[in-house]
C-alpha positions as a Markdown table, in Angstrom:
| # | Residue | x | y | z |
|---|---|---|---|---|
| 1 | Unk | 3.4 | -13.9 | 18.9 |
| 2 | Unk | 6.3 | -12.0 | 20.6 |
| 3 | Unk | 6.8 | -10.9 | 23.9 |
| 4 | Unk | 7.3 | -12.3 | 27.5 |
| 5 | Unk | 5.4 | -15.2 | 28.8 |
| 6 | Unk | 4.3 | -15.7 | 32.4 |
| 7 | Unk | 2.6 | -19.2 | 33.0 |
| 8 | Unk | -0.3 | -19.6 | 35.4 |
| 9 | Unk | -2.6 | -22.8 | 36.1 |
| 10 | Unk | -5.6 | -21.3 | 33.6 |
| 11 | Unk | -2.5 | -21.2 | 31.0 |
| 12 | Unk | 0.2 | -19.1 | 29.2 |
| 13 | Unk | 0.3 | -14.7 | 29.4 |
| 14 | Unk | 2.1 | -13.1 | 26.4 |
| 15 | Unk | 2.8 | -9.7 | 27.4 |
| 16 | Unk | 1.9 | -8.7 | 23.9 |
| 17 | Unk | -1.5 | -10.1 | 24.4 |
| 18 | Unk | -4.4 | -8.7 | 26.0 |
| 19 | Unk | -4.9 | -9.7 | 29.9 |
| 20 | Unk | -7.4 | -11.8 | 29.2 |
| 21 | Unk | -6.3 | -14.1 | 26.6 |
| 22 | Unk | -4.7 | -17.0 | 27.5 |
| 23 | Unk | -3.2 | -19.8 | 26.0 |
| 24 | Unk | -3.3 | -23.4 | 26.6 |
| 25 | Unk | -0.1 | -25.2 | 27.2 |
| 26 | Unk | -0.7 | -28.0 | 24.8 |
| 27 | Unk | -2.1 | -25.5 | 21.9 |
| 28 | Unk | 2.0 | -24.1 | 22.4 |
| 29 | Unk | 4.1 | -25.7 | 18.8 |
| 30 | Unk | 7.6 | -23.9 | 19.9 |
| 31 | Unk | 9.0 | -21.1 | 22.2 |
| 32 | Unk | 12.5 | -19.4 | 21.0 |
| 33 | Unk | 14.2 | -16.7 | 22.0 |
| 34 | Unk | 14.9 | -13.4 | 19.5 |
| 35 | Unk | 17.5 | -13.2 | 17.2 |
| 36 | Unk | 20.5 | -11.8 | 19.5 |
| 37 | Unk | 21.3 | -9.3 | 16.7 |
| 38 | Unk | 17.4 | -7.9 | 16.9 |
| 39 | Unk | 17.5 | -4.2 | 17.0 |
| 40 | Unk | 15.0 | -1.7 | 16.0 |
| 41 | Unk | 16.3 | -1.3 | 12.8 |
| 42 | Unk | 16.4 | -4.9 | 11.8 |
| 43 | Unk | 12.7 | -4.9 | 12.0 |
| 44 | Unk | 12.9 | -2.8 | 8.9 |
| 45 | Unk | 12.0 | -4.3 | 5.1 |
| 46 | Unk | 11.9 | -1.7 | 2.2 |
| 47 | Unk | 13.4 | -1.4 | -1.3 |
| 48 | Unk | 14.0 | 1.6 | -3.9 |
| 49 | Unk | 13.7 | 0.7 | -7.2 |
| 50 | Unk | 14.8 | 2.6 | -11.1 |
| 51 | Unk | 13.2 | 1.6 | -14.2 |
| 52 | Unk | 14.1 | 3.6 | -17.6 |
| 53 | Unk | 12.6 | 2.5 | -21.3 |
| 54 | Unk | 13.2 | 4.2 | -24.7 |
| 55 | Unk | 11.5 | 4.2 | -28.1 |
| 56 | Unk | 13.2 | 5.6 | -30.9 |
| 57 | Unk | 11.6 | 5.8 | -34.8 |
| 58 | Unk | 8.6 | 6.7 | -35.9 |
| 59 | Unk | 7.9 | 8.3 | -32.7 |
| 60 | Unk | 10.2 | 9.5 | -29.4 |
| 61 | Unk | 9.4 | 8.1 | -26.2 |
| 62 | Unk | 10.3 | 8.1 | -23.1 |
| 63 | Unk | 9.5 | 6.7 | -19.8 |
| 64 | Unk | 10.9 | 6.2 | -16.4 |
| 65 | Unk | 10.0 | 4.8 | -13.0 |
| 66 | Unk | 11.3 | 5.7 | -9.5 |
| 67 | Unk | 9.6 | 4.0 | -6.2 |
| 68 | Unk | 10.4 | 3.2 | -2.7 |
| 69 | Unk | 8.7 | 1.2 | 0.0 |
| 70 | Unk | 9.6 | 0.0 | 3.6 |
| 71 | Unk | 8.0 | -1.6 | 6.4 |
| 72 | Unk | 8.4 | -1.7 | 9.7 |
| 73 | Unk | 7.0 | -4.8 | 12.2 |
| 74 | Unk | 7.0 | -5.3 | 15.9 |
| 75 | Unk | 4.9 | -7.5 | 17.9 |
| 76 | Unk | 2.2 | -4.8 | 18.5 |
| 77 | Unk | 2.6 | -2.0 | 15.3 |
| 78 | Unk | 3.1 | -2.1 | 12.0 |
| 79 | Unk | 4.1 | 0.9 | 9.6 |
| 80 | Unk | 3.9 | 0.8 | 6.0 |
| 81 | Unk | 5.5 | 3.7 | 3.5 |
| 82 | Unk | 5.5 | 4.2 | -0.1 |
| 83 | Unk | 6.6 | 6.0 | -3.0 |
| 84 | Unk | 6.5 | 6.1 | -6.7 |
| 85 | Unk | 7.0 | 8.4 | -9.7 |
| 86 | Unk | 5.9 | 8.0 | -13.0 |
| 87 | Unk | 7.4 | 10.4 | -16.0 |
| 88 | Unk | 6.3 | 9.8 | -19.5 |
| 89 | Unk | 7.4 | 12.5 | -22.0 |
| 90 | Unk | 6.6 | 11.9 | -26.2 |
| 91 | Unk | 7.6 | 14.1 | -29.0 |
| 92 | Unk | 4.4 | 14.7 | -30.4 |
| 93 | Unk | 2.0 | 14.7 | -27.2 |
| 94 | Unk | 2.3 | 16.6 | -23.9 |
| 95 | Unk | 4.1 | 15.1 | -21.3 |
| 96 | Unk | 2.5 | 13.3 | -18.2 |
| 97 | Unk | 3.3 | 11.9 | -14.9 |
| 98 | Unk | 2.0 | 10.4 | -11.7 |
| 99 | Unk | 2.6 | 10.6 | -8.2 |
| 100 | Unk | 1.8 | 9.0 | -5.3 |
| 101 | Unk | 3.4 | 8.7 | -1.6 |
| 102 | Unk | 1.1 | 6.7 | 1.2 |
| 103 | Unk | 1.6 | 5.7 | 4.8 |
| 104 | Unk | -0.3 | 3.4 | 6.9 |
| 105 | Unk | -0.2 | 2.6 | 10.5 |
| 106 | Unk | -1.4 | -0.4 | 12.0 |
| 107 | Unk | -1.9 | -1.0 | 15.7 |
| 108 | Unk | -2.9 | -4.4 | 16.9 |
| 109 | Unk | -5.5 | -4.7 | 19.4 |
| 110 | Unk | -5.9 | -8.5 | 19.3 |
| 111 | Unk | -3.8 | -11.1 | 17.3 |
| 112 | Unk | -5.8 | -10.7 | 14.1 |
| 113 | Unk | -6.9 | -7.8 | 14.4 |
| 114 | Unk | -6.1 | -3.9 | 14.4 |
| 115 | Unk | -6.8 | -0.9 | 14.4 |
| 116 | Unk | -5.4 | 1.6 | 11.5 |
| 117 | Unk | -4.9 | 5.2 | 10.3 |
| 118 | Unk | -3.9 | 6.1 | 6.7 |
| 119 | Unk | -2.7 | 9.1 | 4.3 |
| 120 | Unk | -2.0 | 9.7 | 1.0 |
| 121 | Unk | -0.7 | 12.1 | -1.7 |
| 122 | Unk | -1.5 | 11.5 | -5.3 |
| 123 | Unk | -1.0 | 13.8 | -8.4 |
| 124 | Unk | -1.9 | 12.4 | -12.2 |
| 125 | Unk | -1.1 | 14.9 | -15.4 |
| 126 | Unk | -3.6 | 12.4 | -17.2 |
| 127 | Unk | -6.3 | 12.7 | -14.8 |
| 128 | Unk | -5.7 | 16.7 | -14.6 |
| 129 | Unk | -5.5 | 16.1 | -11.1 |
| 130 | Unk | -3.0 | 18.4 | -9.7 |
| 131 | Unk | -3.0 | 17.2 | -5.7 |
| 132 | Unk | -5.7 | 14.4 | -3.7 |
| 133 | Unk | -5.2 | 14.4 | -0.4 |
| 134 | Unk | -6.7 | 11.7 | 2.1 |
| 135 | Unk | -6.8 | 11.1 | 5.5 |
| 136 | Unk | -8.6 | 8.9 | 7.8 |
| 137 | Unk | -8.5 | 5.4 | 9.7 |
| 138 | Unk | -10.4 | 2.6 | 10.6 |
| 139 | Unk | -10.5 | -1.3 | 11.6 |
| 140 | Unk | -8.9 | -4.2 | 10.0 |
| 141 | Unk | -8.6 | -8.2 | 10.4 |
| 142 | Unk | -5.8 | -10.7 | 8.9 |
| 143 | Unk | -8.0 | -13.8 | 8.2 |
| 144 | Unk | -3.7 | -14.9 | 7.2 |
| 145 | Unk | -0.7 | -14.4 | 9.3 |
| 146 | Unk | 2.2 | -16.3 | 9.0 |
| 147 | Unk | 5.8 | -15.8 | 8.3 |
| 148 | Unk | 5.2 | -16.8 | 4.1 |
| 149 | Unk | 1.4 | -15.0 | 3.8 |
| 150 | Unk | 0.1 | -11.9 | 5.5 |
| 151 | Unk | -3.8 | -11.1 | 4.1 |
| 152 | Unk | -5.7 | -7.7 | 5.5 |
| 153 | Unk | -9.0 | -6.9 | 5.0 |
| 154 | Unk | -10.0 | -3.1 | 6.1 |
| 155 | Unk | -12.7 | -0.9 | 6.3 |
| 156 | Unk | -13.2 | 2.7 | 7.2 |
| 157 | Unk | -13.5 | 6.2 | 6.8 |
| 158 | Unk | -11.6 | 9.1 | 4.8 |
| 159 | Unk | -11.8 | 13.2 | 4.9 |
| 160 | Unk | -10.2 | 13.6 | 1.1 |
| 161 | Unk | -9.5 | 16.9 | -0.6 |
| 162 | Unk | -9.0 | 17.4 | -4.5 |
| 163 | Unk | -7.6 | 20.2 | -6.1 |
| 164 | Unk | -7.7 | 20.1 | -10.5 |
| 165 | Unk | -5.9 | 21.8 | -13.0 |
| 166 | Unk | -6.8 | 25.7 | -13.4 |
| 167 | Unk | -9.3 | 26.2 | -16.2 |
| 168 | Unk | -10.5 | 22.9 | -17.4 |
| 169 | Unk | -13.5 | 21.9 | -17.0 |
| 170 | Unk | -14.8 | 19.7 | -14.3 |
| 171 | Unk | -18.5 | 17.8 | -14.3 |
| 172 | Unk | -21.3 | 19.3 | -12.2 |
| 173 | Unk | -21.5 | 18.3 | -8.9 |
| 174 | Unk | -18.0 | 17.6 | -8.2 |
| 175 | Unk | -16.5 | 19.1 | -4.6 |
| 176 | Unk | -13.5 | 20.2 | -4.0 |
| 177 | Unk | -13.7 | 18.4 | -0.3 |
| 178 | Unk | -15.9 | 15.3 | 0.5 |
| 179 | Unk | -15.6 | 12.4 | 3.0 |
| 180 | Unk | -15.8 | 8.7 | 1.8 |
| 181 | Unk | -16.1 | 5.0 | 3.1 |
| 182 | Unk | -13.3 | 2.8 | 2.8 |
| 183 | Unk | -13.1 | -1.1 | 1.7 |
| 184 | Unk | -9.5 | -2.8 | 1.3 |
| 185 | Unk | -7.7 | -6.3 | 0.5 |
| 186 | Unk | -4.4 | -6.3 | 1.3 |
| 187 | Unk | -1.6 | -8.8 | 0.0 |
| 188 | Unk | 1.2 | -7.9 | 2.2 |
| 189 | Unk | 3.1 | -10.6 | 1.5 |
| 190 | Unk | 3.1 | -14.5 | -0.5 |
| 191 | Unk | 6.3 | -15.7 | -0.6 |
| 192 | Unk | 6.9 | -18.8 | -2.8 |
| 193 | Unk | 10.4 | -19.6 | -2.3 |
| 194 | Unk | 12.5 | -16.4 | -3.2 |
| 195 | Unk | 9.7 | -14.8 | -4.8 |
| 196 | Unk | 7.6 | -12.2 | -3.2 |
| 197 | Unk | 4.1 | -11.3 | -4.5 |
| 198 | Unk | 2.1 | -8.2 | -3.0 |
| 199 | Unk | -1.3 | -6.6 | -4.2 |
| 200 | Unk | -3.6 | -4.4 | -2.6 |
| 201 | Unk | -6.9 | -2.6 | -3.8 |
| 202 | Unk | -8.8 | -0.3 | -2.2 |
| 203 | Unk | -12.4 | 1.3 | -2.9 |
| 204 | Unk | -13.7 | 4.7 | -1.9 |
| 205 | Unk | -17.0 | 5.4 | -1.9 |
| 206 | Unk | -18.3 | 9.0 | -1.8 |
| 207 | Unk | -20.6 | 9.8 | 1.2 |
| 208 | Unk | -21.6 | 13.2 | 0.0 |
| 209 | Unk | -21.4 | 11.9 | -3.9 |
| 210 | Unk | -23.6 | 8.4 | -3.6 |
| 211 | Unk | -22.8 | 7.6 | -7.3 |
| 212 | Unk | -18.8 | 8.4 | -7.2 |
| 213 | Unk | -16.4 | 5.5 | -6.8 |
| 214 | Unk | -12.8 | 5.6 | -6.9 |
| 215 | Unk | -11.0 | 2.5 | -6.8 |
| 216 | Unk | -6.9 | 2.1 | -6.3 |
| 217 | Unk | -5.5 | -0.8 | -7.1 |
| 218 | Unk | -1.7 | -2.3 | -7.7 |
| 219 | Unk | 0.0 | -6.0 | -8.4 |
| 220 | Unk | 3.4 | -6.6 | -8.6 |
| 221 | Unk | 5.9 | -9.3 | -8.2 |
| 222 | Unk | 9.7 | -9.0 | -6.5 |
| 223 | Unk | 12.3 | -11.7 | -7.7 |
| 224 | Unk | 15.8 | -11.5 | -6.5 |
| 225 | Unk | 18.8 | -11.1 | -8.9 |
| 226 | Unk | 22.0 | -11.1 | -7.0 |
| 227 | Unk | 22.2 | -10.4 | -3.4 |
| 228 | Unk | 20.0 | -7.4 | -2.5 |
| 229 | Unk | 19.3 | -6.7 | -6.3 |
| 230 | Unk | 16.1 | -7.4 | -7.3 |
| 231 | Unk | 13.8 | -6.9 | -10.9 |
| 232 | Unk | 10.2 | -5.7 | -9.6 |
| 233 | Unk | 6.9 | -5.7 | -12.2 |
| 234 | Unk | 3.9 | -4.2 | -11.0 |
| 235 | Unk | 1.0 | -3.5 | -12.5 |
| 236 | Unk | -1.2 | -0.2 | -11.2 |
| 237 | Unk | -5.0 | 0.6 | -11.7 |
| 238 | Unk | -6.8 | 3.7 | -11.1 |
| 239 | Unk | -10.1 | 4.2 | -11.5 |
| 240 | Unk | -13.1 | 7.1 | -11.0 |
| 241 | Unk | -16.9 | 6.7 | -11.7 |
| 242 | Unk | -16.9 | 10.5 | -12.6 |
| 243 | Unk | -13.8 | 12.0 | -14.0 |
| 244 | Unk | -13.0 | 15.2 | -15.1 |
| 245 | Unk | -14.7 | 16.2 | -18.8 |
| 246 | Unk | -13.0 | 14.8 | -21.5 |
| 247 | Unk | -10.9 | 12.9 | -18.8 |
| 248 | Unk | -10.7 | 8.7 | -19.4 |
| 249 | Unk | -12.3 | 6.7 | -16.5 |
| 250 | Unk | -9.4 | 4.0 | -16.0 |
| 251 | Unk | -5.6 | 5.1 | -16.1 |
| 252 | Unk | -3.1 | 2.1 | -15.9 |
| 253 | Unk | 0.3 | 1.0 | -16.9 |
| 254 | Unk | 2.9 | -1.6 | -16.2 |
| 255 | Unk | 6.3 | -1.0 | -15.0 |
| 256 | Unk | 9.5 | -3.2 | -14.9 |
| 257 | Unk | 12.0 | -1.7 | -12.7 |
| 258 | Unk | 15.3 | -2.9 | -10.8 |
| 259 | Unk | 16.2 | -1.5 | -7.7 |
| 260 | Unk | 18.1 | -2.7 | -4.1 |
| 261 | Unk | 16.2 | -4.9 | -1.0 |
| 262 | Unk | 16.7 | -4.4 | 2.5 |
């Protein structure tokens, strides 16, 4: 916990703290002061990262990766960006990519717990999904926070909007707008020396569509190379109950990328 502490004889007020908690004096491990060098923009973590592989042969292939991420933590907020490309192109097929860009805000209302709002952008050639938008928000609580693990579990609601390719086909049933409930597990960060290892998954459950669920999941982890270089793998999983005709339920891949920390 961070903030300033006023002492009292029921026990210790952190300013970052609700009025009514308190902490006892001999439940206190260590009080220090801030870095002195602490600004707003040291609060900041975040990478970009490039990946590129070739195939040359019996068939022509091509792939490459582009992502970004950063996250910024104070004693009471905590924001959480992303972005990633995916562009696959093969001489004999038509060529396919994925996007997706998220933010997340946290707000915490007691030391474990908080209270969030979220949106995303996705696009997915494979999926003949041309834009999902969703927006929404809800309540979370870190059963883990410390400075090597940070676990979130969440749960809410989201307003989401699809939009397909022109002319194909889609099942029957399907809306173009619908509202869902939200379940999440969160991986912020496990740090095992140098090593950092982040996951999160996330399931959407139609409201309006009872028997439609779309499930987002990634794994990856970060290794450092030389200074702020840094080799990322990360798997990614995406998954709908009713896809478009024609359309494959799961869509996954696995990308190796370098890129720079900071």
């Amino acid at each position: 916990m961070t903030g300033d502490i006023q002492g009292s004889k029921e026990g210790l007020q952190v300013s970052s703290l609700p009025a009514q908690s308190l902490i006892l004096p001999q439940s206190v491990k260590a009080i220090s002061k801030p870095e002195e060098d602490e600004t707003f923009w040291s609060r900041w973590d975040g990478l970009v990262e490039l990946g590129y592989s070739l195939t040359r042969g019996n068939s022509k292939i091509s792939q490459s990766s582009v992502g970004a991420s950063a996250e910024y933590e104070s004693a009471r907020v905590r924001v959480q960006t992303s972005l990633s490309s995916l562009f696959n192109k093969q001489s004999d097929a038509r060529a396919a990519s994925t996007h997706a860009a998220s933010t997340r805000v946290d707000l915490y209302i007691k030391p474990h717990a908080f209270a969030f709002s979220q949106g995303s952008l996705d696009r997915d050639d494979a999926q003949l999904l041309n834009l999902r938008t969703s927006i929404g928000g809800g309540l979370g609580w870190q059963p883990v926070r410390s400075r090597g693990i940070e676990l979130s579990l969440i749960g809410g609601l989201t307003f989401t909007e699809e939009h397909y390719r022109a002319g194909e086909e889609v099942s029957s049933g399907r809306a173009g707008s619908t509202g869902e409930a939200l379940f999440g597990v969160s991986l912020e960060r496990l740090e095992w020396r140098h090593v950092r290892f982040i996951g999160r998954s996330s399931l959407y459950r139609s409201v309006l569509e009872g028997n439609r669920v779309r499930v987002g999941a990634s794994a990856g982890v970060r290794v450092p190379v030389l200074h702020h270089v840094i080799w990322m793998i990360r798997l990614n999983e995406q998954f709908d109950s009713r896809p478009l005709f024609n359309v494959k339920k799961h869509d996954h891949g696995l990308i190796s990328s370098f890129g720079l920390a900071f």
